[in-house]
Legacy VTK file of the C-alpha trace (Angstrom):
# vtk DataFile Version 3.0
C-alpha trace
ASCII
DATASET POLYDATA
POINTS 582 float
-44.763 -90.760 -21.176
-42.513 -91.138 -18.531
-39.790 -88.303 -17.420
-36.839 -89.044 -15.284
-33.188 -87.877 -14.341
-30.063 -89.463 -14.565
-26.561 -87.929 -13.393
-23.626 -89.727 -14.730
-19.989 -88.303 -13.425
-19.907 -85.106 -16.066
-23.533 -85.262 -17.803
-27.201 -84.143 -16.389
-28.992 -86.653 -18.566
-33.155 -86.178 -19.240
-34.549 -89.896 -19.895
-37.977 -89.998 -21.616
-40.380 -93.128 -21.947
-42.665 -92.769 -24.691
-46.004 -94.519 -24.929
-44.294 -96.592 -27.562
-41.966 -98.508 -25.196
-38.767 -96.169 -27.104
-36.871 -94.725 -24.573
-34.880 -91.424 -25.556
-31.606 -89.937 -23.934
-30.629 -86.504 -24.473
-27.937 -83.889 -22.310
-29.249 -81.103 -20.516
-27.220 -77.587 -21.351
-26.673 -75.792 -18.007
-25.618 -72.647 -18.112
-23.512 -73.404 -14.513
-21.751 -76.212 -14.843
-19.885 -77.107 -11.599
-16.145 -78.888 -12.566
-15.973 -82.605 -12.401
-13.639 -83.263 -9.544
-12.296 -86.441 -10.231
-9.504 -87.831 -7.945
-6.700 -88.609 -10.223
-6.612 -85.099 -11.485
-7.489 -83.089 -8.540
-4.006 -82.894 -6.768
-2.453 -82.475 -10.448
-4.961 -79.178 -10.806
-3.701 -78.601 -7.120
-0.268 -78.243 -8.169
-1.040 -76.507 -11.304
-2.495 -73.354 -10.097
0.128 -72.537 -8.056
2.494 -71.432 -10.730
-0.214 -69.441 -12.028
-1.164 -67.643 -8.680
2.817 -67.134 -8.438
3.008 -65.353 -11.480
-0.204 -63.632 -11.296
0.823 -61.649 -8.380
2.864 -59.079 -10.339
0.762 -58.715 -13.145
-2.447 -58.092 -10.818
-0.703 -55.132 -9.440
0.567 -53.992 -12.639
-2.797 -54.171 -14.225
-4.080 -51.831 -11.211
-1.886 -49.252 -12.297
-3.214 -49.414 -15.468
-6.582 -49.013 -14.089
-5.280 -45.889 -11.866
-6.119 -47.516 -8.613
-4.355 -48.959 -5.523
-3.086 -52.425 -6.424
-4.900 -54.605 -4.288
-7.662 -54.398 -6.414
-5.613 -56.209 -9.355
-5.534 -58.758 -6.743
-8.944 -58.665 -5.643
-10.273 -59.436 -9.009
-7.620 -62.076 -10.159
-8.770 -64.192 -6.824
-12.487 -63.789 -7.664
-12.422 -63.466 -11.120
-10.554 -66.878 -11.488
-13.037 -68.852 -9.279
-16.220 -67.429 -10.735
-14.602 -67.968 -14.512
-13.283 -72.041 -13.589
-16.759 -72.600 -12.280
-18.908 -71.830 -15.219
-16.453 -71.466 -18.527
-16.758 -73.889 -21.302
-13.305 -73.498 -22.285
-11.877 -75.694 -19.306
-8.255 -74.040 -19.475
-9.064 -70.531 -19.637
-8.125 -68.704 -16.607
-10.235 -64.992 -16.530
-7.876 -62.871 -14.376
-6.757 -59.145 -14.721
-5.904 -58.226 -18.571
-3.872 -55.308 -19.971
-6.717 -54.514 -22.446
-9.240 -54.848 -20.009
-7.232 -52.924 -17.285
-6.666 -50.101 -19.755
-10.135 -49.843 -21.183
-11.401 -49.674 -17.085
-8.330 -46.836 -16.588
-10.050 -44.658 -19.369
-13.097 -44.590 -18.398
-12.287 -43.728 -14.697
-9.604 -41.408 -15.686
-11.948 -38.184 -15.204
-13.004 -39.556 -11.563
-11.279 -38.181 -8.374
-8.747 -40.186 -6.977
-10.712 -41.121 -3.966
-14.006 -41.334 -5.430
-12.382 -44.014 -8.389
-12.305 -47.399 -6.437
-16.170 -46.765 -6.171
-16.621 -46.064 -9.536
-14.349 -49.045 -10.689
-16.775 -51.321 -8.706
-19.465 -50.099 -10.560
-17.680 -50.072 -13.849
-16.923 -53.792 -13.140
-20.304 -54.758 -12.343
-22.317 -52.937 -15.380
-19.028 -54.761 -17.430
-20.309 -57.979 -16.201
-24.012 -57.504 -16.124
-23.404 -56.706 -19.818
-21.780 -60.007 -20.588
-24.072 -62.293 -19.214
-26.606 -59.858 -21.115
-24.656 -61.180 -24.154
-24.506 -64.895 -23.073
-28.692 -64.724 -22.482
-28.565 -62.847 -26.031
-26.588 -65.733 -27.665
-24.347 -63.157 -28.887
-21.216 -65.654 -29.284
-21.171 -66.176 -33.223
-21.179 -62.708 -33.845
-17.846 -62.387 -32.877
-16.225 -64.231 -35.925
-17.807 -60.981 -37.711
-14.896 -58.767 -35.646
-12.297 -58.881 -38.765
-8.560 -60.094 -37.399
-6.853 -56.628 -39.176
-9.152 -54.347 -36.643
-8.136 -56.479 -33.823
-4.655 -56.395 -34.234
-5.370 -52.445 -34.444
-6.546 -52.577 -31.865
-4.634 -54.601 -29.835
-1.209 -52.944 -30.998
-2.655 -49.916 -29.898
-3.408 -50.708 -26.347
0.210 -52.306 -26.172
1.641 -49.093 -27.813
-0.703 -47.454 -25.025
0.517 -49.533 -22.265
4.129 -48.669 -23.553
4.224 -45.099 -23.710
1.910 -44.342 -20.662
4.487 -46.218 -18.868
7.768 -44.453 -19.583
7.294 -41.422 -16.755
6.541 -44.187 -13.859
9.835 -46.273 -14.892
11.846 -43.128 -14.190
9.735 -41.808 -11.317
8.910 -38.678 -12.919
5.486 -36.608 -13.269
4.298 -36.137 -16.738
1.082 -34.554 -18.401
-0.989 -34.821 -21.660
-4.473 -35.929 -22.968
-2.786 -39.344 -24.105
-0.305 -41.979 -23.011
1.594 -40.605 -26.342
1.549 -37.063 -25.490
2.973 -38.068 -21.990
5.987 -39.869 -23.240
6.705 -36.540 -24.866
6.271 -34.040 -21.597
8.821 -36.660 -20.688
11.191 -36.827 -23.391
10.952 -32.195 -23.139
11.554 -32.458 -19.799
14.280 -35.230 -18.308
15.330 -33.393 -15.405
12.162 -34.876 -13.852
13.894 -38.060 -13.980
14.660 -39.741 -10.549
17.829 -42.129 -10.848
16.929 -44.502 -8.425
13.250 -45.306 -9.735
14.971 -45.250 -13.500
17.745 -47.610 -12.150
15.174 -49.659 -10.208
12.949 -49.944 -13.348
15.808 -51.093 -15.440
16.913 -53.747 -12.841
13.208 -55.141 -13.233
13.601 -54.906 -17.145
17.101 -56.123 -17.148
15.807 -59.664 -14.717
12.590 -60.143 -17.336
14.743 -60.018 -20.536
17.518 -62.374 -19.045
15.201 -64.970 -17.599
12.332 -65.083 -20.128
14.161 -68.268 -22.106
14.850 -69.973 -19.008
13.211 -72.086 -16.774
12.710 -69.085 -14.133
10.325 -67.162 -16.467
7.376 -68.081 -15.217
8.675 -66.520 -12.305
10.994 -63.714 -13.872
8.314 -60.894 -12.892
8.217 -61.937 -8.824
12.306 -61.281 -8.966
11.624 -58.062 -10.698
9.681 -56.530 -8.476
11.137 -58.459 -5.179
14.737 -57.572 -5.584
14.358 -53.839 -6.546
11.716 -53.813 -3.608
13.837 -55.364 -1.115
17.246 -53.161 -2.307
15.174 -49.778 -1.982
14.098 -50.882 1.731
17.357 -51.944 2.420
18.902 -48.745 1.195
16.195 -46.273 2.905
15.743 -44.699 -1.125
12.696 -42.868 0.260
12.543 -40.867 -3.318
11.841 -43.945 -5.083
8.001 -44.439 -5.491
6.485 -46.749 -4.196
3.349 -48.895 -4.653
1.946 -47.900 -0.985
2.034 -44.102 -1.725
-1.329 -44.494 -3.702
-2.963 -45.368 -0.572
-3.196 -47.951 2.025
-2.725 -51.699 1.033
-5.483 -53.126 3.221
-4.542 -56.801 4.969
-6.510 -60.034 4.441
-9.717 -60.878 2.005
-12.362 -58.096 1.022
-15.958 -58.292 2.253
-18.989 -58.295 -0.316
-19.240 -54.822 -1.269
-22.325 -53.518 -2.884
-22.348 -50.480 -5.177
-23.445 -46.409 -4.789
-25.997 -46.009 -7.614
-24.768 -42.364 -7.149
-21.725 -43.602 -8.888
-23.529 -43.925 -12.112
-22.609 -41.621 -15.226
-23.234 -42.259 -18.659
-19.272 -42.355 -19.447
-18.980 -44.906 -17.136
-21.580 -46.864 -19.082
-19.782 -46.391 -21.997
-16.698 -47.423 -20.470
-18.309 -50.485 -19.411
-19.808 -50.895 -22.823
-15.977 -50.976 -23.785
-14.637 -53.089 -20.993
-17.878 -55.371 -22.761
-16.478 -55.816 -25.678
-12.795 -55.694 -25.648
-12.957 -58.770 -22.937
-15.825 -60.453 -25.363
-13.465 -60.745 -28.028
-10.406 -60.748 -26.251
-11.722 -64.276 -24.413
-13.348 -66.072 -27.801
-9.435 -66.063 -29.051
-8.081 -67.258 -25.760
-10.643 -70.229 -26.361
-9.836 -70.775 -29.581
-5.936 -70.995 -28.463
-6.324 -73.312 -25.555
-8.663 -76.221 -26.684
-10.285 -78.618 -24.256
-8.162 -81.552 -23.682
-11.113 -84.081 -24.385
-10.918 -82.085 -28.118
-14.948 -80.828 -26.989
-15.745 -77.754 -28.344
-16.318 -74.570 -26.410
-18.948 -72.434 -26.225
-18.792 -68.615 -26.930
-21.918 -68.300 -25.114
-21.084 -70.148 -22.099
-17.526 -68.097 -22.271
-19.498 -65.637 -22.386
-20.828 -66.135 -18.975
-18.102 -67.110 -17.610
-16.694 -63.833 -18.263
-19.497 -61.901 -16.689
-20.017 -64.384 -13.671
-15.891 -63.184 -13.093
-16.781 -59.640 -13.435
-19.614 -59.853 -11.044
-17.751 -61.522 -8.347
-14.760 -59.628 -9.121
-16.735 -56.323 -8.686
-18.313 -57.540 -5.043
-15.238 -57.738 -3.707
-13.484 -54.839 -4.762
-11.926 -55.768 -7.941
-11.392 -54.284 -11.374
-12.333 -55.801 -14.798
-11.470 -59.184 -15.757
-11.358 -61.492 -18.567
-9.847 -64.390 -20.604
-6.300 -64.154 -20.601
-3.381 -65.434 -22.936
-0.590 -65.327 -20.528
-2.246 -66.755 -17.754
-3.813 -69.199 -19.228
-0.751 -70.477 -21.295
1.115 -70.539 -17.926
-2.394 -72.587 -16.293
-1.437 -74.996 -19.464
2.072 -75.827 -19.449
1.692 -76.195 -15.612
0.181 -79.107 -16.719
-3.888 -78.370 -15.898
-6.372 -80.835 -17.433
-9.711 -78.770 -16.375
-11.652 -75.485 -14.875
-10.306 -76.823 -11.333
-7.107 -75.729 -12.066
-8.001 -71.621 -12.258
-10.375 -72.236 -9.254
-7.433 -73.413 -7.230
-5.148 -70.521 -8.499
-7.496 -68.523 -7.226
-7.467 -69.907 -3.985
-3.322 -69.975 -4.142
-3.293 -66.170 -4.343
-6.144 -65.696 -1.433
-3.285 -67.444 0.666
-0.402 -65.652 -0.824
-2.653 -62.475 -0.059
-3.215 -63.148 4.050
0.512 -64.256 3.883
2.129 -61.295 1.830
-0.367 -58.597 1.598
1.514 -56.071 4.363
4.638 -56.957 1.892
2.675 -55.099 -1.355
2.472 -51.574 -0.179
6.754 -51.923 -0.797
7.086 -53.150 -3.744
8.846 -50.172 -6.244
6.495 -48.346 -8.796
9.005 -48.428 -11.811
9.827 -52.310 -11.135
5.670 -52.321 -11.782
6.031 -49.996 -14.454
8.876 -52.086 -16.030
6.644 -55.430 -15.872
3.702 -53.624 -17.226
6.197 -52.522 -20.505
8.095 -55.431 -21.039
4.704 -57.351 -21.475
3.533 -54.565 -23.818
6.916 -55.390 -26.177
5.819 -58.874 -25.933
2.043 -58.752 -27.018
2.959 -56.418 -29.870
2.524 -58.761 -32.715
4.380 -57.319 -35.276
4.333 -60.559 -37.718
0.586 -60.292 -38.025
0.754 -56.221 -38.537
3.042 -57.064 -41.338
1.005 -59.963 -42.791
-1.925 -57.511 -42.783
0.045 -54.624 -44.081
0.905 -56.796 -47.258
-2.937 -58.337 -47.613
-4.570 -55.103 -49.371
-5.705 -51.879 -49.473
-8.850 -52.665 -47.419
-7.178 -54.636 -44.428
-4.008 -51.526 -44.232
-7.000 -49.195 -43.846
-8.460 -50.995 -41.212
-5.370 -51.975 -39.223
-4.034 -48.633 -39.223
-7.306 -46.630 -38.486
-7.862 -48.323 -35.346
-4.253 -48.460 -34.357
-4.113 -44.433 -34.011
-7.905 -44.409 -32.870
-6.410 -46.403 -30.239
-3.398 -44.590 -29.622
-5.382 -41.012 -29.614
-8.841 -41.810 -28.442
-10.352 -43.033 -25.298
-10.949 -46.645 -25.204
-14.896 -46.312 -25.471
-14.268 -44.176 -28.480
-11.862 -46.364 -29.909
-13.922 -49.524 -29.428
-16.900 -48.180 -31.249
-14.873 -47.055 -34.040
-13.518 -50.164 -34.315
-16.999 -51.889 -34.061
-18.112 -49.516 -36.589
-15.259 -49.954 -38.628
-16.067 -54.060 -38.891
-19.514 -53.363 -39.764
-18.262 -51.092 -42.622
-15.806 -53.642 -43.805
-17.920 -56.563 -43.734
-21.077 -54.853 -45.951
-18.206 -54.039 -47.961
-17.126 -56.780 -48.684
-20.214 -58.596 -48.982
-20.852 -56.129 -51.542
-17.799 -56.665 -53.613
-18.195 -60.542 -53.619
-21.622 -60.618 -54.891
-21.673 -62.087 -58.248
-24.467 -62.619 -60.961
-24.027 -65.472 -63.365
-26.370 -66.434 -66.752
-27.338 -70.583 -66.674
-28.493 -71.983 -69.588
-30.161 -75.516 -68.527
-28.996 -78.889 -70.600
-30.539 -81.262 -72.071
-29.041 -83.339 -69.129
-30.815 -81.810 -66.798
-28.085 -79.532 -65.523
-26.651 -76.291 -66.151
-24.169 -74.341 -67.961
-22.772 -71.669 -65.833
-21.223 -68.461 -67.852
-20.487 -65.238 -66.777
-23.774 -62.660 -67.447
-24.193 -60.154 -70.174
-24.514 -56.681 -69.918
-27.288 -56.058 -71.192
-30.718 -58.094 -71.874
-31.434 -59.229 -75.678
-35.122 -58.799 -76.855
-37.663 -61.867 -76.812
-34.769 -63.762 -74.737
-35.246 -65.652 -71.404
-32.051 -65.498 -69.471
-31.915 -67.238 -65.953
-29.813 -65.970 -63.420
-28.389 -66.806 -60.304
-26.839 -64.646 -57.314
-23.493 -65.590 -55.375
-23.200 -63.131 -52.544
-25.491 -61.050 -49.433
-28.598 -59.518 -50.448
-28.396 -56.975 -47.694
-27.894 -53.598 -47.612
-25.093 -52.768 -49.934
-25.193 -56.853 -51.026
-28.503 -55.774 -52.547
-27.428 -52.297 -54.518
-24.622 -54.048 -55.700
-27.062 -56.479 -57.584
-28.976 -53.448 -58.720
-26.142 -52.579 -60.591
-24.707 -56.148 -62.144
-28.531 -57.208 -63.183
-28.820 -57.065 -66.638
-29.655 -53.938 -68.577
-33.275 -54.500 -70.240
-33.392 -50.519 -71.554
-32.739 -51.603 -75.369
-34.666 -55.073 -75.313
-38.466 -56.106 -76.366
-40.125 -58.606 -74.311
-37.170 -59.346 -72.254
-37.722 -62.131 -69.695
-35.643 -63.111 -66.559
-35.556 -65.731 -64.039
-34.079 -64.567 -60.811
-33.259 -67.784 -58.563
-32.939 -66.848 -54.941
-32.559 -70.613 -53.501
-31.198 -70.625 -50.333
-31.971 -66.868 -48.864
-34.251 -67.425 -45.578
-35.297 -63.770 -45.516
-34.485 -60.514 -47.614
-34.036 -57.459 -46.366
-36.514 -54.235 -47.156
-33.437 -53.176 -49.887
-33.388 -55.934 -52.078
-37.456 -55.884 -52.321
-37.075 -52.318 -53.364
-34.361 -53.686 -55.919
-36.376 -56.724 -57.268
-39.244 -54.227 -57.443
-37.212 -51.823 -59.636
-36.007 -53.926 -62.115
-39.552 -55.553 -62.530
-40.761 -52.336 -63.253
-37.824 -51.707 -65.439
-38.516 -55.201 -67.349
-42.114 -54.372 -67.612
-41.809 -50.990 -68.924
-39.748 -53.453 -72.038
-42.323 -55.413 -72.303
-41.291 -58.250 -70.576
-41.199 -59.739 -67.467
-39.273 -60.954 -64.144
-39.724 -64.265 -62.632
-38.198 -65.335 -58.941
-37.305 -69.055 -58.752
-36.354 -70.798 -55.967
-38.556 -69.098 -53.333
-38.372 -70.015 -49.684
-41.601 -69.958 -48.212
-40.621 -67.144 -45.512
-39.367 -65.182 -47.969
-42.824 -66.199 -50.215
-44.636 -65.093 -47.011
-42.602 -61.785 -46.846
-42.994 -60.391 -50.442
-46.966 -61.340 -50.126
-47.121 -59.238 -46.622
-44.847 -56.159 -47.893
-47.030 -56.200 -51.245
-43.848 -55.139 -53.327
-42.317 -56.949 -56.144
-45.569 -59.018 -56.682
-47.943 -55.870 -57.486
-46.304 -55.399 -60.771
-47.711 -56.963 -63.638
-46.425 -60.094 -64.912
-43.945 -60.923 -61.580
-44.317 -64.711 -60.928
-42.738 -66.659 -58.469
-41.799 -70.227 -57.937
-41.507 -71.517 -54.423
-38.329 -73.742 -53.814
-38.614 -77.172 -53.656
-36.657 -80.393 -52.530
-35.047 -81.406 -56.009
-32.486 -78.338 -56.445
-33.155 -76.500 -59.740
-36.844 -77.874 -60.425
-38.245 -74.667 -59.532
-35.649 -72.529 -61.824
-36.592 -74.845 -64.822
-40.021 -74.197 -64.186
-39.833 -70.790 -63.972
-37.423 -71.292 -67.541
-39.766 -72.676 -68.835
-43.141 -70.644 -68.009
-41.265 -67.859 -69.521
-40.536 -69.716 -72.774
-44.167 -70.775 -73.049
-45.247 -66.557 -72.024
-42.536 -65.755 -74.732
-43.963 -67.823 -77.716
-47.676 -66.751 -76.248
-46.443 -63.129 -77.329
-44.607 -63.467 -80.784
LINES 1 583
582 0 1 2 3 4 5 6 7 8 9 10 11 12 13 14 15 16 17 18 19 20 21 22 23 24 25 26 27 28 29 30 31 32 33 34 35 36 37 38 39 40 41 42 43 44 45 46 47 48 49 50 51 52 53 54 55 56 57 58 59 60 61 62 63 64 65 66 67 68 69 70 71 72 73 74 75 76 77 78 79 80 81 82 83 84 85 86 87 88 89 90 91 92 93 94 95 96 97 98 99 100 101 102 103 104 105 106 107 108 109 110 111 112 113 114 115 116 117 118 119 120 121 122 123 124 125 126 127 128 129 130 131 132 133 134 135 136 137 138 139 140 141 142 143 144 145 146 147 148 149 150 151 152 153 154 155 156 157 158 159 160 161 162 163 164 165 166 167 168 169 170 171 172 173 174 175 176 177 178 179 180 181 182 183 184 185 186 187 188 189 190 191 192 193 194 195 196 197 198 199 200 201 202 203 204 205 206 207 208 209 210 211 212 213 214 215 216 217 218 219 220 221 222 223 224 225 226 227 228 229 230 231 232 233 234 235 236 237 238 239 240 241 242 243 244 245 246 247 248 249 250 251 252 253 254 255 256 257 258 259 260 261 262 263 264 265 266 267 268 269 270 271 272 273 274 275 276 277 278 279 280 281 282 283 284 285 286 287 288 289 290 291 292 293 294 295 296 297 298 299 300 301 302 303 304 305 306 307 308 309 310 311 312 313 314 315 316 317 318 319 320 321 322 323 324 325 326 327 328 329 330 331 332 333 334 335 336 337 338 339 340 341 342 343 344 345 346 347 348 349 350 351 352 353 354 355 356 357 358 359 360 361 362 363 364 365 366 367 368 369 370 371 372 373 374 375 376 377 378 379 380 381 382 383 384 385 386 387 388 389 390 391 392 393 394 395 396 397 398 399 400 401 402 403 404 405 406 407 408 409 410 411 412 413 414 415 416 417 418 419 420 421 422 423 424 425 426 427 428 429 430 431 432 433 434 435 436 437 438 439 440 441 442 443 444 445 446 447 448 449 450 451 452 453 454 455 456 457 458 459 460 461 462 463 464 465 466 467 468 469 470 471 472 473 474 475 476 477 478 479 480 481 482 483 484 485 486 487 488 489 490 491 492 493 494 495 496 497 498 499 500 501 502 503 504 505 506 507 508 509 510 511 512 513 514 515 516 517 518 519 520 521 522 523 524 525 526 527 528 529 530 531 532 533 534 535 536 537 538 539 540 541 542 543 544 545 546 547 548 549 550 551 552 553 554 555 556 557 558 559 560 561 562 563 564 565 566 567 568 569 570 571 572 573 574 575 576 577 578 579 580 581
């Protein structure tokens, strides 16, 4: 057998000789796949991240004040965080940059750090975030994502906008306020409005005033540059020196960052949690941004390899001095109607705001906090999705429980808190409602060969065989469930069932306890319980856990390719055992 390489334009090909004289082709996955530049879309990418590095600008910055930290490291991380993401993502339009979610799940958990000491810890933060998510991509982790249900992520999502809303109110009017919460700020504001400072409020409602006006035109995608320019430039012009500014949080260093390495005397277990958070929110956050931007060649993406993408961003992001990043709606819906066909596009908007950056980065340290403040809650307004809350709201009693618990744990809780109630809070749900679709039905086989399907009987009849089959999990609360819809065999003589379990690869330690009881149950009537249907792992299972087997009279019928063979020979064993003891 002969091994060799071949590397078409977009494909790592492995070509194999057998002995034969057959010669077999197959791809090679690569975890980093570098982007095919191909020269009739390369100065189309060109031109398309430009827009996107445009636009970016503000909402870098803005995302830093989420985080609580100077706002070149919003910038930092949308530079770095875009290159590492367009180099390895499946999805070839995503563009990983700064996020609200992300920014406000990184704020939390450096909230408690001193001001000086937080940059360090946000490096950290950003790092563990990433290590994390490649930890997921190794893990295949990707398909558990569909098990988030869409009612606790609008929770949560409307939560971190109502967040982002509220927690911005006392920087839009230049005014100090205090509280646990971004809530119970907005209402040390609302008790106390002589705090307000009339140019930062007028300044902030300029910037609002610009984003509402020019969000249906064909300035939009640069409405939030004129909201924070024009306030910026009027303050300086003026001399308002009681209007905060962005500089007064600190120096706004000029030029690129260096590779920065981290203080492992940073480390806390809240931070870990925090990154934990960061983790997940950005996880799920970035499988919808795949879902709505498809590749143009109609290819599917791959969670995984998003996955990685994600943490490759964070890592990079985190060496040079940036906060948490992560798939992003906005930007990447801006990367697609600039017109981008593939991952070069985010690479080169990355590289468009490194030059903006060296060009403008003496210009940051001016720009007004409330015109930043006003960006940061007009895009909160916008990513409230109020349609979906009410969709949910009318679904049932389950999804209004869900959307509204993790709403206010959102709106009261830290992030890490909130994240693992909401994680919690899908487990919950979907046991649940595994649980409430299981479903036990009675056939009765035909002369035909196939079967009559009826709903099952309450209780058992005596010297009857009944076959049954199970819709539904067998897991956990899947597996009480059944334990409560089987059959009654308490009044019945020689009772006999057939259980078929076709299709389950495993069961869990529950359901043998189950199966075990009502065997014990049907024995203790006289009769008997036989399992049709049997996969051989779960044949191999029940023989090493020495359960439902050890009591007398269980048989079971291993599964085979014709689909019901082995439930009619179980049927019929039992009618044979049945006339055996009349």
């Amino acid at each position: 057998m002969r091994v060799s390489w071949v590397c078409p334009p977009a494909h790592l090909l492995r070509v194999t000789t057998h002995p034969d004289g057959s010669v077999e082709t197959r791809p090679v996955r690569k975890w980093l796949r570098w982007p095919a530049f191909e020269r009739r879309d390369l100065r189309k990418n060109l031109v398309a991240g430009l827009p996107g590095a445009i636009s970016s600008v503000p909402d870098s910055m803005a995302a830093s004040v989420l985080a609580g930290v100077n706002p070149v490291h919003g910038l930092y991380a949308s530079i770095f965080g875009r290159v590492g993401g367009g180099l390895t993502a499946s999805s070839r339009l995503m563009v990983i940059t700064t996020t609200g979610a992300a920014a406000l799940a990184a704020g939390s958990a450096v909230a408690a750090v001193p001001a000086a000491d937080r940059p360090r810890a946000l490096l950290l933060l950003t790092l563990m975030a990433g290590g994390l998510m490649i930890l997921a991509a190794v893990a295949k982790l990707g398909r558990y994502t569909r098990f988030v249900p869409h009612s606790v992520m609008i929770g949560f999502l409307s939560g971190v906008s109502a967040n982002i809303f509220f927690g911005q109110l006392p920087d839009l009017v230049g005014a100090e306020a205090t509280g646990p919460f971004a809530l119970a700020k907005a209402w040390d504001l609302l008790l106390h409005p002589s705090r307000i400072t009339s140019g930062a409020l007028l300044a902030g409602l300029f910037a609002l005033g610009v984003l509402v006006a020019l969000r249906r035109t064909r300035m939009a995608a640069f409405s939030t540059l004129v909201a924070l320019v024009v306030p910026s430039v009027v303050v300086a012009v003026l001399g308002a020196d009681s209007v905060p500014l962005a500089g007064d949080g600190g120096a706004i260093p000029s030029g690129l960052p260096t590779p920065t390495l981290p203080r492992l005397s940073d480390f806390s277990f809240s931070l870990l949690a925090g990154a934990f958070a960061v983790a997940a929110v950005v996880l799920v956050q970035g499988a919808g941004v795949s879902e709505a931007a498809p590749n143009p060649d109609k290819s599917r993406s791959d969670a995984n390899r998003d996955f990685l993408a994600q943490g490759v961003g964070n890592i990079l992001a985190g060496l040079f001095r940036g906060q948490p990043v992560g798939g992003s709606v906005g930007q990447t819906a801006v990367n697609v109607a600039a017109g981008a066909t593939g991952r070069s596009a985010a690479i080169f908007s990355g590289l468009w705001m490194a030059v903006l950056l060296l060009l403008f980065s003496g210009l940051v340290s001016s720009v007004v906090t409330s015109s930043l403040a006003a960006v940061l809650i007009f895009a909160a307004i916008g990513s409230f999705r109020i349609d979906d809350v009410r969709a949910i709201l009318r679904t049932g009693r389950i999804s209004q429980i869900a959307v509204v618990t993790t709403f206010l744990a959102t709106l009261f809780l830290p992030v890490a808190a909130a994240v693992g109630i909401g994680v919690a809070l899908s487990l919950i749900l979907q046991l649940n409602q595994e649980a409430l679709d299981l479903k036990v039905v009675e056939l009765t086989p035909r002369d035909d060969g196939a079967f009559l399907e009826q709903p099952c009987a309450p209780r058992l009849e005596s010297r009857q065989v009944v076959l049954l089959d199970v819709y539904g999990s067998l897991f956990y609360a899947g597996a009480r469930t059944l334990q409560a819809r089987l059959p009654d065999p308490a009044d019945a003589e020689h009772p006999v069932v057939v259980l078929r379990l076709r299709g389950r690869a495993l069961l869990g330690a529950t359901a043998f306890a189950v199966l075990t009881d009502y065997a014990e149950r049907l024995a203790d009537a006289g009769g008997r319980l036989y399992l049709s249907g049997v996969d051989p792992a779960v044949l191999r299972q029940m023989r090493r856990m020495r359960t439902v087997e050890q009591v007398p009279g269980v048989r079971a019928f291993e599964a085979s390719d014709v689909v019901g063979e082995s439930s009619l020979a179980g049927y019929h064993a039992a009618k044979r055992w049945l006339e055996s003891v009349s």
